[in-house]
C-alpha positions, 0 to 999 in steps of 0.5 A: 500500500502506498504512504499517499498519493500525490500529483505534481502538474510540472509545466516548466524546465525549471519545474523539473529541476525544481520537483525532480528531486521531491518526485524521487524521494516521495517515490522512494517513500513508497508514495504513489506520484503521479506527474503531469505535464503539457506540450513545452519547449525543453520539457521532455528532453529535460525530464529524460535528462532527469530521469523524470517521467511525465504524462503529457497533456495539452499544450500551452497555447502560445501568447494570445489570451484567447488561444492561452484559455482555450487551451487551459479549458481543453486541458483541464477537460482532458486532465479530469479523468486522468487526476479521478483514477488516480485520486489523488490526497494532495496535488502540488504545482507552482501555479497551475491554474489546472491544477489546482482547479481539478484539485479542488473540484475533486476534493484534494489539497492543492499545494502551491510552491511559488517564488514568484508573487510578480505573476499575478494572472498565474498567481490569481488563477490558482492560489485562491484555490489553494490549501497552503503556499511554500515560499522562500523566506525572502518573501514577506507573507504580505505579498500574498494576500493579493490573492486571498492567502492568509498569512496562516497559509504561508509557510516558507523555507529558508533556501530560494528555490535552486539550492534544490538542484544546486545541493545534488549533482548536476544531470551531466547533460549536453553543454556548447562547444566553447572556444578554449582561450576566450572567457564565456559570457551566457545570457537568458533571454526573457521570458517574453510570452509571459503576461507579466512581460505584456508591458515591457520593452519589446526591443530590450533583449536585441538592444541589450544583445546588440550592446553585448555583441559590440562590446564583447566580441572576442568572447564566448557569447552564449544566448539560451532562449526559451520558445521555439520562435524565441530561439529562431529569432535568436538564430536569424539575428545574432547567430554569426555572434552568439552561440544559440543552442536549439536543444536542451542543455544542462543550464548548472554545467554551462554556467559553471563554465562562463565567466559573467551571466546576464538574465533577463528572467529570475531563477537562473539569476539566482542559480548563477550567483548561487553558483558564484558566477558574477551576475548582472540581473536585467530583470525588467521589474523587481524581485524579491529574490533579486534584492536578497542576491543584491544584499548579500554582494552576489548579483549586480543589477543593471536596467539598460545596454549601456550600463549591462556592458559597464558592470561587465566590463568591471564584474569579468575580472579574475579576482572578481569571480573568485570572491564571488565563489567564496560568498555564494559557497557560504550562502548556498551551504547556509541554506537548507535543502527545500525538498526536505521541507517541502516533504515533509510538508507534503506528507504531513498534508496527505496523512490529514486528508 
């Protein structure tokens, strides 16, 4: 007899790394895991790469709201049946509005892992259905209430979120040829389909890739995109100068191996530093991941092309990097590991339902 039964609605490549863990652990638990997923750019390689199986279902939908919420309603048609066989005492996702609505009409327990209380329209369509939120301690519990969470529900851990995967060893999967000789600058595209970036600079990746290009040619120069369409973009105006990979690649081993990263989006912001890579976030907005990585002299934070080029230019230097690596070594053993606390949590809730 299993120990619980529990559902996992993982939807993105960080969301692998992130509960690939939990998933192994509960499994070796003797806990009954079933694990979703949907049609994503990286998902499926990623997860073999993990040794993480996942059941498919539905697509995304691309970056129209009305093609998004068609493909969310078809999706949550065909997940019902699948999630009523299998029952489950608790369902787990970051913001998974499918998830945690079937949960709830099913009777189960959604729980919601979330570092990320900037997405509101992911935020709204799911945490108002939610038994309880895990959050990094960097985030003050007030910063839910927008979505009817009260503070009672809020447990956090002290730890962001990839000190998951950073505490075990890396997947070994694919890395860029790079050439020998030349210091390696990597930089993540945003995440431009993303409601959150609706009101954003359009232009502000190619300008600030642009920037970088003119500034840092001799370099390796590494882009990783995250959309198919996103990549060939990439590929059509900046592959002469910048290395942009079209497949999976293991993000912890590329980074280990680049002198400087610059990202346009949060977690591998806070995986670089973590990792003591000098960091430039160019996150058009505020994070609260951010500002804890800043507070600590592990991330610099630059909002334009000219001053991204200007930090690093002073952040690329030998000395540099190697008091990065001493901080952010103390900082990442200082944390605890998030997937015995989500675990434990997690167990506690399913032996209550």
């Amino acid at each position: 007899m299993p120990t619980a039964r529990i559902w996992f609605d993982i939807l993105t490549p960080k969301q692998i790394l992130f509960f690939g863990p939990l998933v192994k652990s509960l499994r070796k638990e003797e806990c009954d895991v079933l694990v979703t997923s949907r049609a994503y750019r990286e998902l499926e390689p990623l997860a073999e790469m993990a040794g993480l199986k996942l059941t498919f279902v539905g697509e995304r939908g691309g970056k129209g709201k009305e093609a998004q919420l068609v493909a969310s309603t078809e999706r949550q048609s065909l997940i019902i049946p699948i999630a009523r066989d299998f029952d489950p005492q608790v369902a787990v996702s970051v913001a998974s509005g499918v998830c945690a609505r079937v949960a709830f009409g099913l009777g189960a327990k959604h729980i919601a892992v979330n570092d990320s209380p900037h997405s509101e329209i992911a935020g709204r369509l799911s945490l108002p259905l939610s038994h309880h939120l895990l959050c990094p301690w960097v985030i003050p519990k007030s910063a839910w209430g927008i979505y009817g969470l009260a503070p009672r529900q809020v447990s956090t851990y002290r730890a962001l979120d990839p000190a998951a995967w950073l505490k075990r060893p890396a997947l070994g999967g694919p890395v860029p040829k790079l050439k020998s000789g030349k210091k390696t600058i990597t930089i993540r595209a945003p995440e431009s389909d993303a409601p959150y970036l609706a009101k954003a600079d359009s232009s502000f990746m190619r300008k600030v890739l642009g920037a970088i290009a003119k500034g840092f040619a001799a370099h390796n120069l590494v882009v990783l995109g995250r959309y198919d369409q996103q990549v060939l973009q990439l590929q059509k105006e900046f592959g002469e100068t910048f290395i942009v990979p079209d497949g999976p690649i293991d993000g912890a081993s590329l980074l280990k191996k680049s002198d400087a990263f610059v990202g346009m989006g949060g977690t591998m912001n806070a995986e670089a530093a973590l990792l003591g890579v000098p960091t430039v976030s160019a996150f058009q907005g505020s994070l609260y991941t951010d500002r804890y990585l800043l507070s600590e002299g592990i991330l610099s934070r630059a909002g334009t092309p000219a001053s991204i080029v200007k930090t690093l230019g002073r952040i690329l230097r030998d000395d540099f990097k190697a008091a990065q690596e001493r901080k952010a070594m103390k900082i990442l053993d200082w944390m605890e590991d998030p997937v015995a606390v989500l675990q434990s949590f997690i167990l506690k809730a399913a032996m209550q339902a």
